[in-house]
C-alpha positions as a Markdown table, in Angstrom:
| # | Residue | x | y | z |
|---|---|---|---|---|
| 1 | Unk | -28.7 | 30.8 | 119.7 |
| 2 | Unk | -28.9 | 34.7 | 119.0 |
| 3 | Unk | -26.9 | 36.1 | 115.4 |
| 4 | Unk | -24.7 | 38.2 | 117.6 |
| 5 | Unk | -23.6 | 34.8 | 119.7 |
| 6 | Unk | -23.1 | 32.7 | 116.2 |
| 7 | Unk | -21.2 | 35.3 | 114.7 |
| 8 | Unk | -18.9 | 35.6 | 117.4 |
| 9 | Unk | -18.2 | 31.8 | 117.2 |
| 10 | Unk | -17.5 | 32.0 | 113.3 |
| 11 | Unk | -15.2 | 35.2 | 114.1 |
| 12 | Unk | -13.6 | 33.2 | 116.8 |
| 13 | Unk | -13.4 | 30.1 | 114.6 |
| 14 | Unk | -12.0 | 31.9 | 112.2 |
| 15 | Unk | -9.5 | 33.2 | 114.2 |
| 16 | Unk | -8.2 | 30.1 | 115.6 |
| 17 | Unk | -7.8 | 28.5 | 112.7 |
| 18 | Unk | -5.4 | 31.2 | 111.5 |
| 19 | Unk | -3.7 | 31.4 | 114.6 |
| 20 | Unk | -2.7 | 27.9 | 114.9 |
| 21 | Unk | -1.2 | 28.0 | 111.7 |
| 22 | Unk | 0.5 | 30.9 | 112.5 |
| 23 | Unk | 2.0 | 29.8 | 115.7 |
| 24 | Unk | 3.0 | 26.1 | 113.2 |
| 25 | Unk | 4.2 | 28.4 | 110.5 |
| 26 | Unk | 6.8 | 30.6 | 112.9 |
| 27 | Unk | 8.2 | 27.4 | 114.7 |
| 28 | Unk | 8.5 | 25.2 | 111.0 |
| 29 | Unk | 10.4 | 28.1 | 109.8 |
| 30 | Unk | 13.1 | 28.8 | 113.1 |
| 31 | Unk | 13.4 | 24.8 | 113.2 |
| 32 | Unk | 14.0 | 24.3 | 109.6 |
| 33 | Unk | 16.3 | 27.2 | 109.3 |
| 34 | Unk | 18.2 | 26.4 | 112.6 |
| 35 | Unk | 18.7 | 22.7 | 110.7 |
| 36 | Unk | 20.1 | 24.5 | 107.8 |
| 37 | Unk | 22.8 | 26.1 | 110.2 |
| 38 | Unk | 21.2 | 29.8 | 110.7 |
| 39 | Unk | 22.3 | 31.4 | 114.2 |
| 40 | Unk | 19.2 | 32.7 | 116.4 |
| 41 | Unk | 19.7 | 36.3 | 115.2 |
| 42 | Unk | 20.0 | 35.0 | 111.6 |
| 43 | Unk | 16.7 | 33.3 | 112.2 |
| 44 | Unk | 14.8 | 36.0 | 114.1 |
| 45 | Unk | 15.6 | 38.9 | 110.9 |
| 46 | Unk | 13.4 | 36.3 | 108.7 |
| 47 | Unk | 10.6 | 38.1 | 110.7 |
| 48 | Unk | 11.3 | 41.5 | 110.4 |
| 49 | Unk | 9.3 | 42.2 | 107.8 |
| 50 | Unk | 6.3 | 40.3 | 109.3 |
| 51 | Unk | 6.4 | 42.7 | 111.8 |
| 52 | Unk | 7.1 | 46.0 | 109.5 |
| 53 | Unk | 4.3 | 45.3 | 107.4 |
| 54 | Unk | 2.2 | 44.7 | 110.8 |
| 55 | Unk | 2.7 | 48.6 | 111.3 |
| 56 | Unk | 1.6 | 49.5 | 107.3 |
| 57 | Unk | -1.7 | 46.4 | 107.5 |
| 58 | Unk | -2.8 | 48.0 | 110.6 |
| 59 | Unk | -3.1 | 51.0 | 109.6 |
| 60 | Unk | -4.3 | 51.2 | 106.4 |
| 61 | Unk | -6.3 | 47.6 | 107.4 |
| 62 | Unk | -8.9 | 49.8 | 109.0 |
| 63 | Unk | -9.8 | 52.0 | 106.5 |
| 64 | Unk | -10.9 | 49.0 | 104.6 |
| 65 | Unk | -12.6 | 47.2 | 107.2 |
| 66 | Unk | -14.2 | 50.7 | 107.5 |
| 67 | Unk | -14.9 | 50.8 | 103.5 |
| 68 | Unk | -15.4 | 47.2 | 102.9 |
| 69 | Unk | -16.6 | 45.8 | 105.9 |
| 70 | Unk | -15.1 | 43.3 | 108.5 |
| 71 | Unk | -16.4 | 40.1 | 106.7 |
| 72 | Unk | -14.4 | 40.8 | 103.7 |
| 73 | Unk | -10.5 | 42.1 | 105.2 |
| 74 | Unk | -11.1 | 38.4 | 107.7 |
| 75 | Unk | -11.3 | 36.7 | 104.5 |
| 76 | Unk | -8.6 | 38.5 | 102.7 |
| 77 | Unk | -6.6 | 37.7 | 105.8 |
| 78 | Unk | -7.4 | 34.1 | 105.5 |
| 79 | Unk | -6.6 | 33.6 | 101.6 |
| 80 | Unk | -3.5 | 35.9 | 102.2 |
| 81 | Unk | -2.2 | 33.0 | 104.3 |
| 82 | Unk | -3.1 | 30.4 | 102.5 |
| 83 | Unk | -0.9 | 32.1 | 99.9 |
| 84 | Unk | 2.0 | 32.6 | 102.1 |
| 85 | Unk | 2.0 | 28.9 | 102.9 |
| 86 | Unk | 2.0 | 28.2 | 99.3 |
| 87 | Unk | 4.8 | 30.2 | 98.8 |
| 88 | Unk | 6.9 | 27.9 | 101.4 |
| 89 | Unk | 5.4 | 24.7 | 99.2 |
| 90 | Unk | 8.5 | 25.1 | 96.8 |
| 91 | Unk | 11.0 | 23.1 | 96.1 |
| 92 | Unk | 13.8 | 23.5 | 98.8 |
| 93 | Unk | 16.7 | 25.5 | 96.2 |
| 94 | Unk | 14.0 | 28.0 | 96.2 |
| 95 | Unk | 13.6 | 28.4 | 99.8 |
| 96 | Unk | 16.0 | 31.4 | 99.7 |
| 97 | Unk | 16.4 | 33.9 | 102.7 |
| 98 | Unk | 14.4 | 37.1 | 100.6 |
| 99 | Unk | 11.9 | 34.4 | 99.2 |
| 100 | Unk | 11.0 | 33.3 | 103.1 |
| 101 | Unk | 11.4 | 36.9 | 104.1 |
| 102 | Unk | 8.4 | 37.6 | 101.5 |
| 103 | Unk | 6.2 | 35.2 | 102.7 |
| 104 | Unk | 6.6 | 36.3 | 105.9 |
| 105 | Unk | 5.6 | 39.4 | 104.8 |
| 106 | Unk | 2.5 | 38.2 | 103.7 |
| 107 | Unk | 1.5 | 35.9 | 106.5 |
| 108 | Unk | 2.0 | 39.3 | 108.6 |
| 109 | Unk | 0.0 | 41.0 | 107.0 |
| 110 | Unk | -2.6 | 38.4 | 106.9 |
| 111 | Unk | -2.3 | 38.2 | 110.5 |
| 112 | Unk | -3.1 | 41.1 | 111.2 |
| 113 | Unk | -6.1 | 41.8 | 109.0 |
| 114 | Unk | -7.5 | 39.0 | 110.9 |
| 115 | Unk | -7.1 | 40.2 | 114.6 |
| 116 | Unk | -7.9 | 43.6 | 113.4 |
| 117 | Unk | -10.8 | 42.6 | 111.9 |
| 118 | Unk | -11.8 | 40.1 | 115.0 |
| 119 | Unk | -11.4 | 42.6 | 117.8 |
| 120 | Unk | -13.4 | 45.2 | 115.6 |
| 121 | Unk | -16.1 | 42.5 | 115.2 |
| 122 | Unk | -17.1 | 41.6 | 118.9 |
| 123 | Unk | -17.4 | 45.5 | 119.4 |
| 124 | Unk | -20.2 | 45.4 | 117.3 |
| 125 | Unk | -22.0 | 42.6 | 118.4 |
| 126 | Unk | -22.5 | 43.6 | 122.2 |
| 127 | Unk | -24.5 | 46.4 | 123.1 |
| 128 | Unk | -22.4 | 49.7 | 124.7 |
| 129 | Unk | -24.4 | 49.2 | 128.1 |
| 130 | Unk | -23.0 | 45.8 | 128.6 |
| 131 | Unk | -19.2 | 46.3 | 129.2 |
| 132 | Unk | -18.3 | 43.6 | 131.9 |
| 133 | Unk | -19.6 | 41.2 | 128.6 |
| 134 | Unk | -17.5 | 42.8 | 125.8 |
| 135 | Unk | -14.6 | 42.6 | 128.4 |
| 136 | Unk | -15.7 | 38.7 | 129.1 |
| 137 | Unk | -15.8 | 37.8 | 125.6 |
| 138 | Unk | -12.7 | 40.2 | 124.7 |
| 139 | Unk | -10.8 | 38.3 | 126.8 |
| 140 | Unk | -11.7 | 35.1 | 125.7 |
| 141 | Unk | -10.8 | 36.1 | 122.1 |
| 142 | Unk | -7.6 | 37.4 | 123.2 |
| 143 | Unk | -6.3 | 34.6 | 125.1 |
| 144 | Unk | -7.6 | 31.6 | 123.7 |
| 145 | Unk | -5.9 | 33.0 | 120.8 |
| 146 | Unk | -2.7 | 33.3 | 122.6 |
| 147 | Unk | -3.2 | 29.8 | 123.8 |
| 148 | Unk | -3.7 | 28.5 | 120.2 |
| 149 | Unk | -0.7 | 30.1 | 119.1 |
| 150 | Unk | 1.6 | 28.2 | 121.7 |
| 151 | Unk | -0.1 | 24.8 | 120.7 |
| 152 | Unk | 0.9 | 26.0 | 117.1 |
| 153 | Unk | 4.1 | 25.7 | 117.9 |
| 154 | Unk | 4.0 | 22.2 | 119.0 |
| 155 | Unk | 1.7 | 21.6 | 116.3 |
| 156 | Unk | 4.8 | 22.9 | 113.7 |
| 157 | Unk | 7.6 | 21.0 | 115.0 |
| 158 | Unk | 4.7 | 17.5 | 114.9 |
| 159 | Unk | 3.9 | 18.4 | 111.2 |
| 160 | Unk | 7.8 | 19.1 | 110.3 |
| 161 | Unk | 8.8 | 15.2 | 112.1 |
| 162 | Unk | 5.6 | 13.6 | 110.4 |
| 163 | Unk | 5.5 | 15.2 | 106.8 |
| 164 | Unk | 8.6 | 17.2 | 106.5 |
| 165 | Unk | 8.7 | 21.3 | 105.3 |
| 166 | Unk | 7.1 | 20.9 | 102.3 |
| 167 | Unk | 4.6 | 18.8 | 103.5 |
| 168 | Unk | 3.7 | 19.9 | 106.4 |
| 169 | Unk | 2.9 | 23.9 | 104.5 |
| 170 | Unk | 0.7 | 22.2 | 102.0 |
| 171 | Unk | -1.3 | 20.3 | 104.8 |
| 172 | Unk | -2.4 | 23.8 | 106.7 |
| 173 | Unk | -2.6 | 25.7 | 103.1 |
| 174 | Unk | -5.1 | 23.1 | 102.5 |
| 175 | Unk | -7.5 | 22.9 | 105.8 |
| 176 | Unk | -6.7 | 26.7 | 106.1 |
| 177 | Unk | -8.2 | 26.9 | 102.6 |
| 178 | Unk | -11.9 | 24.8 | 104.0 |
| 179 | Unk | -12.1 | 27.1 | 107.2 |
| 180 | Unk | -12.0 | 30.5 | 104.5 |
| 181 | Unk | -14.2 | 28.9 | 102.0 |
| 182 | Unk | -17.3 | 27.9 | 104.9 |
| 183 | Unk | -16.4 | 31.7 | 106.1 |
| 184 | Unk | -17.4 | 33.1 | 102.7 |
| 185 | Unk | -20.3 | 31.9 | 103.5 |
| 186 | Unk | -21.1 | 32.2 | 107.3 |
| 187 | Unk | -20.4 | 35.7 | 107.8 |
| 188 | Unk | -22.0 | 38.8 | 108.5 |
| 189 | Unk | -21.9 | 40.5 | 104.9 |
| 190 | Unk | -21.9 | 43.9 | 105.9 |
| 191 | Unk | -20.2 | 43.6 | 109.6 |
| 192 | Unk | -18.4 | 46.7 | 110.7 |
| 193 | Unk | -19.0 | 48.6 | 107.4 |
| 194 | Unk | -19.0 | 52.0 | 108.1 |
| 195 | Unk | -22.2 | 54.4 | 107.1 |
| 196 | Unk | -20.6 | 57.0 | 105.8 |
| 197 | Unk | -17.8 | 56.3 | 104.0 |
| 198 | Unk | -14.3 | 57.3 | 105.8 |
| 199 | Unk | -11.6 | 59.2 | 103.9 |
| 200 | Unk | -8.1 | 57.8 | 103.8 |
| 201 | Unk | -6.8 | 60.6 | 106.0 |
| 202 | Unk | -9.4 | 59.1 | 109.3 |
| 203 | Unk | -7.0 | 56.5 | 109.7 |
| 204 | Unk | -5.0 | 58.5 | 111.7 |
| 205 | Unk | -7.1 | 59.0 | 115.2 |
| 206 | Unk | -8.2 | 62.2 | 116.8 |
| 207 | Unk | -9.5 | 60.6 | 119.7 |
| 208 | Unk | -7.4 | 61.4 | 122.8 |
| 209 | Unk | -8.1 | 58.0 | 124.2 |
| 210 | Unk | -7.1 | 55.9 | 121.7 |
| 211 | Unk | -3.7 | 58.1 | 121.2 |
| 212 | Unk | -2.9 | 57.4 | 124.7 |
| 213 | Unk | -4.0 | 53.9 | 124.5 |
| 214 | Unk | -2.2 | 53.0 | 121.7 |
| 215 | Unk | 1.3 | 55.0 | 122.8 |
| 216 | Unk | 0.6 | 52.8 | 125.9 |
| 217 | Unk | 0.6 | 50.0 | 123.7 |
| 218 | Unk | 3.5 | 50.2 | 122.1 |
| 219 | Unk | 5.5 | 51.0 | 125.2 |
| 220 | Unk | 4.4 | 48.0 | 126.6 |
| 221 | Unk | 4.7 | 45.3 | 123.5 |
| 222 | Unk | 8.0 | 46.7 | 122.9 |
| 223 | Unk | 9.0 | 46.0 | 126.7 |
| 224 | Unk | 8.6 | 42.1 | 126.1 |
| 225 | Unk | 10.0 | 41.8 | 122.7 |
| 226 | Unk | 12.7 | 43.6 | 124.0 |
| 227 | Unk | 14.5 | 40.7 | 125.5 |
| 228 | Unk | 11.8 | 38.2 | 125.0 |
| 229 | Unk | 12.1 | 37.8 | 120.9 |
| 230 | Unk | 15.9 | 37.2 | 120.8 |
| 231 | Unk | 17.6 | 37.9 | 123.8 |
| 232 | Unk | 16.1 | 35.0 | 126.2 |
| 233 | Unk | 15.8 | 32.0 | 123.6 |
| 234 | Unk | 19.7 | 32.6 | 123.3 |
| 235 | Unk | 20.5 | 33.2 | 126.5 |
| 236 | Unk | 18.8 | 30.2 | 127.9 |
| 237 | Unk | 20.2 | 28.1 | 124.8 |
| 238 | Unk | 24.0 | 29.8 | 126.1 |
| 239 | Unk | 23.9 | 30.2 | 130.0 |
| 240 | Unk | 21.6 | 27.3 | 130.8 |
| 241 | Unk | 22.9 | 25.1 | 127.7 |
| 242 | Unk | 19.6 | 23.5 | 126.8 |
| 243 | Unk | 19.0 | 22.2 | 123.2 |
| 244 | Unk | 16.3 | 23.6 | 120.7 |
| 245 | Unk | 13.7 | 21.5 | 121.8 |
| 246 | Unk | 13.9 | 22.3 | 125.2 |
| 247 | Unk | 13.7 | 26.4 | 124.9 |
| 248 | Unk | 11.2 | 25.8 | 122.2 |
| 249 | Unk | 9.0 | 23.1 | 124.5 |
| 250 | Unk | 9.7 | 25.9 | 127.3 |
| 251 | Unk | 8.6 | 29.0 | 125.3 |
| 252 | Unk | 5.1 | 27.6 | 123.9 |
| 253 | Unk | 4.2 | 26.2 | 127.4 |
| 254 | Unk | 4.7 | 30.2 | 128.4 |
| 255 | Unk | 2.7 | 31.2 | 125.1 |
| 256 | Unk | -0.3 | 28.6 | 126.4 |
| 257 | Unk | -0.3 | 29.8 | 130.0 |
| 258 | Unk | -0.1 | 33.5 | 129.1 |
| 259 | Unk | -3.3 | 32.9 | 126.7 |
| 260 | Unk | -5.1 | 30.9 | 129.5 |
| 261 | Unk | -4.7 | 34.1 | 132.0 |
| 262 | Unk | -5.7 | 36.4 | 129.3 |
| 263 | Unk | -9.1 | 34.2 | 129.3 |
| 264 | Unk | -9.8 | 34.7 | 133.2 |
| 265 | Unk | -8.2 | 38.3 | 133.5 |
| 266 | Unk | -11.8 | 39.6 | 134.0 |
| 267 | Unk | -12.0 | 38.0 | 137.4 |
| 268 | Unk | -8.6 | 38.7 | 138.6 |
| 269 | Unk | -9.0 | 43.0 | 137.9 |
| 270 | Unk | -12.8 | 42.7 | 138.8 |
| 271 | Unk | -14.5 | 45.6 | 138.5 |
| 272 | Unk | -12.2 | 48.8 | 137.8 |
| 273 | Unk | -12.1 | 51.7 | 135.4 |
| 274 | Unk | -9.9 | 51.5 | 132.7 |
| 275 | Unk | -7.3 | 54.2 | 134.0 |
| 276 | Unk | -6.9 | 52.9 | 137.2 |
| 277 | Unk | -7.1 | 49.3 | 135.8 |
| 278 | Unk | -4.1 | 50.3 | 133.2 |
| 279 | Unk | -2.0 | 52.4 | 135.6 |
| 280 | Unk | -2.1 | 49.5 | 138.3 |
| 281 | Unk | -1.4 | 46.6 | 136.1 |
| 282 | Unk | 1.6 | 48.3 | 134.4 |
| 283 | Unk | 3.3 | 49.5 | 137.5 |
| 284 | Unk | 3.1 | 46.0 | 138.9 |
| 285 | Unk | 4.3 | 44.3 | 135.5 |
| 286 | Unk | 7.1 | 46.9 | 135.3 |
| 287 | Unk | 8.8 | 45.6 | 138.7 |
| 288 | Unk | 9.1 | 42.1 | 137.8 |
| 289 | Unk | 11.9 | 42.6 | 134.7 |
| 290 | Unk | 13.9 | 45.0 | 137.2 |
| 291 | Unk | 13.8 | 42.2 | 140.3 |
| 292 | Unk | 15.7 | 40.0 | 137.1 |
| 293 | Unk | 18.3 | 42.0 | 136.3 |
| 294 | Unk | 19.0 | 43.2 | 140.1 |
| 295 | Unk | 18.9 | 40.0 | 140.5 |
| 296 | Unk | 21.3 | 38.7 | 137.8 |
| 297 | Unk | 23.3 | 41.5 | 138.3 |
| 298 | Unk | 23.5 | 40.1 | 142.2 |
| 299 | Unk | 24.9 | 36.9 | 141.1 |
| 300 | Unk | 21.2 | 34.8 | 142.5 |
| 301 | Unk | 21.3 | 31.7 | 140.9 |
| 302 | Unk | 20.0 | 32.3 | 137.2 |
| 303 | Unk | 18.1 | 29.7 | 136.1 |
| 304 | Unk | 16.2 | 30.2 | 138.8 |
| 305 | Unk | 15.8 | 34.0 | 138.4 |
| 306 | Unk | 15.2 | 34.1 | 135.2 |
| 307 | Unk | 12.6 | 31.3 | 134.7 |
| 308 | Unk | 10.5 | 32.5 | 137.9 |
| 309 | Unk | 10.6 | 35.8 | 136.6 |
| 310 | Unk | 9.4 | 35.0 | 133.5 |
| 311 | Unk | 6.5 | 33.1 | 134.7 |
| 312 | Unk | 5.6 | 36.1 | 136.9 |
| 313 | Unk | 5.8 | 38.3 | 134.2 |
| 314 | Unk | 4.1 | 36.5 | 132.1 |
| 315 | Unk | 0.7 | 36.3 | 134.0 |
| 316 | Unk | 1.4 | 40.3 | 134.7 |
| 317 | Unk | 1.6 | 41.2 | 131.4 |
| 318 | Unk | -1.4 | 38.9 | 130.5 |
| 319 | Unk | -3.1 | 40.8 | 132.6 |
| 320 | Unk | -2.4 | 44.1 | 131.3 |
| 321 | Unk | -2.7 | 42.6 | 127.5 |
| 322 | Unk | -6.2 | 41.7 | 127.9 |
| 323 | Unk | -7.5 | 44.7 | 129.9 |
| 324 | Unk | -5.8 | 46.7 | 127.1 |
| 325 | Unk | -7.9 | 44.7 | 124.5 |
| 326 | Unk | -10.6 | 45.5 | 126.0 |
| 327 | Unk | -10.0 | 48.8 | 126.3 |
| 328 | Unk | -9.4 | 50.1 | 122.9 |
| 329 | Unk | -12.9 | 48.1 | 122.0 |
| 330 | Unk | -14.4 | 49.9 | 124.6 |
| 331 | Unk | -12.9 | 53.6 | 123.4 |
| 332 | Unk | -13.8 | 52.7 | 119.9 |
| 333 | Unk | -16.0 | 54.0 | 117.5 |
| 334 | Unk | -19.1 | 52.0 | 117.0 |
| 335 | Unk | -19.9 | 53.0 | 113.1 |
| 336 | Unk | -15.9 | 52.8 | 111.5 |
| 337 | Unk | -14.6 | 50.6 | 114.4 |
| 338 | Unk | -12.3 | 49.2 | 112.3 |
| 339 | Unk | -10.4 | 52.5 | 111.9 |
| 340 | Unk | -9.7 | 53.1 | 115.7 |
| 341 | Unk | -8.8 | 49.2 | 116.8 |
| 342 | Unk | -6.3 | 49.5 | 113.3 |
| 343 | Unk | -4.7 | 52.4 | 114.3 |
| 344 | Unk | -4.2 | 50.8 | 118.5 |
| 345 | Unk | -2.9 | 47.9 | 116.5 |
| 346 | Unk | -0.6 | 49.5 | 114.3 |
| 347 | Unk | 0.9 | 50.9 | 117.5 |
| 348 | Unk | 1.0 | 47.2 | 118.9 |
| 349 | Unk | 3.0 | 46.1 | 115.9 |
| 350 | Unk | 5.4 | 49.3 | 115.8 |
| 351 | Unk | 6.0 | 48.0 | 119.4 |
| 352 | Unk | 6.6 | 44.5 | 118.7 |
| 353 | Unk | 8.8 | 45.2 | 116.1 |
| 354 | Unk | 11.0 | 48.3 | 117.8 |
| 355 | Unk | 11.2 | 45.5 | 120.5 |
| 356 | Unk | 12.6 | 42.5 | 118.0 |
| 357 | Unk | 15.0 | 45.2 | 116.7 |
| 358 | Unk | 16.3 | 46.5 | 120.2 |
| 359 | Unk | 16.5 | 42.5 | 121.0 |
| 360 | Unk | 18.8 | 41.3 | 118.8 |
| 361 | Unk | 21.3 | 44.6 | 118.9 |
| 362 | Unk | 20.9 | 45.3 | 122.7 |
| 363 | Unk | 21.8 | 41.5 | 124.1 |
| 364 | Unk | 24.6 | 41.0 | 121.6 |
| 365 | Unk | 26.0 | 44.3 | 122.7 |
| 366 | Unk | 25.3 | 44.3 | 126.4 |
| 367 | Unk | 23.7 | 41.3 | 127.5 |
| 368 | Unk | 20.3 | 40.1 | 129.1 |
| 369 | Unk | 20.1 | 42.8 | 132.2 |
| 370 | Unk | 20.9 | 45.7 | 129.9 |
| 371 | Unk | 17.4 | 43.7 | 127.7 |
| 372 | Unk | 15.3 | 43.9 | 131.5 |
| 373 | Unk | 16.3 | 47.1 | 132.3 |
| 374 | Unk | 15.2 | 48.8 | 129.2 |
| 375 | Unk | 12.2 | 46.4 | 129.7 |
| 376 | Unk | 11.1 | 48.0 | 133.1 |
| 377 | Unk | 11.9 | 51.4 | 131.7 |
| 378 | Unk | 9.1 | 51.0 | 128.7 |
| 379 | Unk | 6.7 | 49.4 | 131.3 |
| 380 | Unk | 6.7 | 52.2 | 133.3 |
| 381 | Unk | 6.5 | 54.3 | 130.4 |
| 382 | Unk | 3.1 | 52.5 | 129.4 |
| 383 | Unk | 1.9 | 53.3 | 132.9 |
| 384 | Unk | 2.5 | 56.9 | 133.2 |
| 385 | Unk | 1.0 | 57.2 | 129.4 |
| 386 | Unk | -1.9 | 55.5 | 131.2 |
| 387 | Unk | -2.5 | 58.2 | 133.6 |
| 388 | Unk | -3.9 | 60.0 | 130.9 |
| 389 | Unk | -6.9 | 57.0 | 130.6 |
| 390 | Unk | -10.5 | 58.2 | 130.5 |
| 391 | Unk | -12.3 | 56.4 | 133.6 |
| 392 | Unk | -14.7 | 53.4 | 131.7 |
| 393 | Unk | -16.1 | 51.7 | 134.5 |
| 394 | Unk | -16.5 | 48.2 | 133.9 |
| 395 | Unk | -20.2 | 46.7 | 134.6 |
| 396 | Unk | -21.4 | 43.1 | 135.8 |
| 397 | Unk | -22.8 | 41.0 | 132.3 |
């Protein structure tokens, strides 16, 4: 087994592990807050500043995996959360709303020193010439991560019947704690340290690439947080009147499917350049949330709508998601990755969380078609930034 194929497996073993106590962490916390009698907006405002501080870790998160090197801001990442779940390990007076709120915080930020600092890694372990294999192994990152996340939830709502909050915290502090301790050990030391050391102001990007990318980005993340975060676990709990369990059981199965295309995107786009590629996808994607609301708006039967939509939509914007990932490894720099993939990411998170926002205030105030209309609008917005692409022809591994 070559260095550059065993350090990708401790990245990627590294990654999962955080992600699935990620995805546990997100679903203990809506479960044990909707128990306490928190209403679904309530709930999703614990996780605004998980995302906020997604914006400030990307972006400053690059500059010290630039400084410091990749091994170090993964581990960071990795204690961070092992902290975060500590935090939750208190008795349950002191599980107040800005006490969760802060540990949330943290856990977002460890989350995203982690991916940054796992995408960052694979760019340096496979040489520039061989793009269809840093697109293959991209992809593989990127959606078995997504997959792990939806078992996460499952995995949460297991932990919270079997051991309770409290108990179920401590347990992933404490395996989460043996994963970063063997990662001390088993990582590159100086992977994705820059030569020459960056100044603070490099973490804004001057390539025109990755400032397209990234505005693409956020477009596009903030098109399915947009009536994905808030908007359709109400609406289906409201107009469709299922329980908890069943949008919850519903939503991870979509997390776990939208991972497992992410893995296999390579062989649906087959060989493309990247502008094409993006342009194409995002078109496509940015039909499917307006056929919803025409179609709601039409008075079609809505369960039907909505849930066929959504798992058209979901393997669309899979698709796009993981040719994007690739992508911004692709444009990046090879000495101070770290700096480029944290400033796309930073965009990814300003998306995510412009989208959790627009959510919540947009379906209370106008309902699910005004959520897919503004959806297809920031789609196609992501596609037309996408003109803009450099070709990067993809090759055969």
């Amino acid at each position: 087994m070559s260095a550059a194929i065993r350090q990708y497996l401790v990245i990627t073993g590294n990654y999962w592990a955080f992600t699935l106590t990620d995805g546990a962490l997100r679903m203990l916390v809506v479960l044990h807050f909707h128990q306490l009698g928190y209403s679904p907006l309530e709930i999703a405002l614990l996780f605004v500043f998980y995302e906020f501080f997604g914006v400030v870790t990307n972006l400053v998160g690059g500059y010290l995996g630039a400084r410091m090197g990749l091994n170090r801001t993964m581990n960071i990442g990795l204690f961070l959360q092992i902290v975060a779940l500590a935090m939750l390990a208190v008795p349950a007076a002191m599980l107040t709303v800005p006490w969760v709120m802060a540990a949330q915080a943290l856990s977002g930020i460890a989350k995203d020193l982690n991916k940054m600092s796992a995408k960052s890694g694979i760019k340096l372990l496979v040489p520039d010439t061989e793009q269809g294999k840093l697109y293959k192994w991209v992809a593989i990152l990127t959606g078995s991560k997504n997959t792990l996340k939806g078992v996460g939830f499952f995995l949460g709502g297991v932990l919270l019947m079997a051991a309770g909050f409290k108990g179920a915290v401590i347990l992933m502090a404490v395996a989460l704690a043996v994963v970063w301790l063997a990662s001390l050990f088993l990582l590159g030391q100086d992977l994705g340290k820059s030569k020459a050391k960056p100044k603070f102001t490099d973490i804004l990007s001057k390539s025109r690439a990755i400032n397209v990318l990234s505005a693409a980005r956020m477009f596009l993340f903030g098109a399915r947080d947009v009536w994905f975060v808030v908007a359709l676990p109400v609406y289906m709990a409201t107009a469709f009147g299922w329980d908890h369990w069943q949008v919850g059981g519903f939503m991870a199965s979509w997390i776990i499917g939208y991972g497992f295309i992410q893995t296999i995107a390579p062989r649906i786009t087959g060989q493309t350049d990247g502008r094409s590629g993006a342009v194409l996808w995002a078109a496509a994607l940015a039909l499917i949330p307006a056929l919803i609301a025409g179609g709601l708006m039409a008075g079609w039967p809505a369960q039907a709508i909505v849930i066929g939509g959504l798992l058209l939509f979901g393997v669309l914007f899979a698709i796009n998601s993981s040719l994007h990932s690739y992508l911004i490894v692709s444009y990046a720099r090879g000495d101070g990755v770290s700096l480029d993939v944290g400033f796309y990411y930073m965009s990814n998170a300003a998306g995510r969380l412009l989208g959790t926002i627009l959510s919540g205030w947009v379906y209370q105030a106008y309902g699910l078609e005004a959520c897919l209309w503004i959806s297809a609008g920031l789609v196609a917005t992501a596609a037309l930034l996408s003109l803009m692409l450099p070709e990067r022809r993809l090759v055969e591994a």
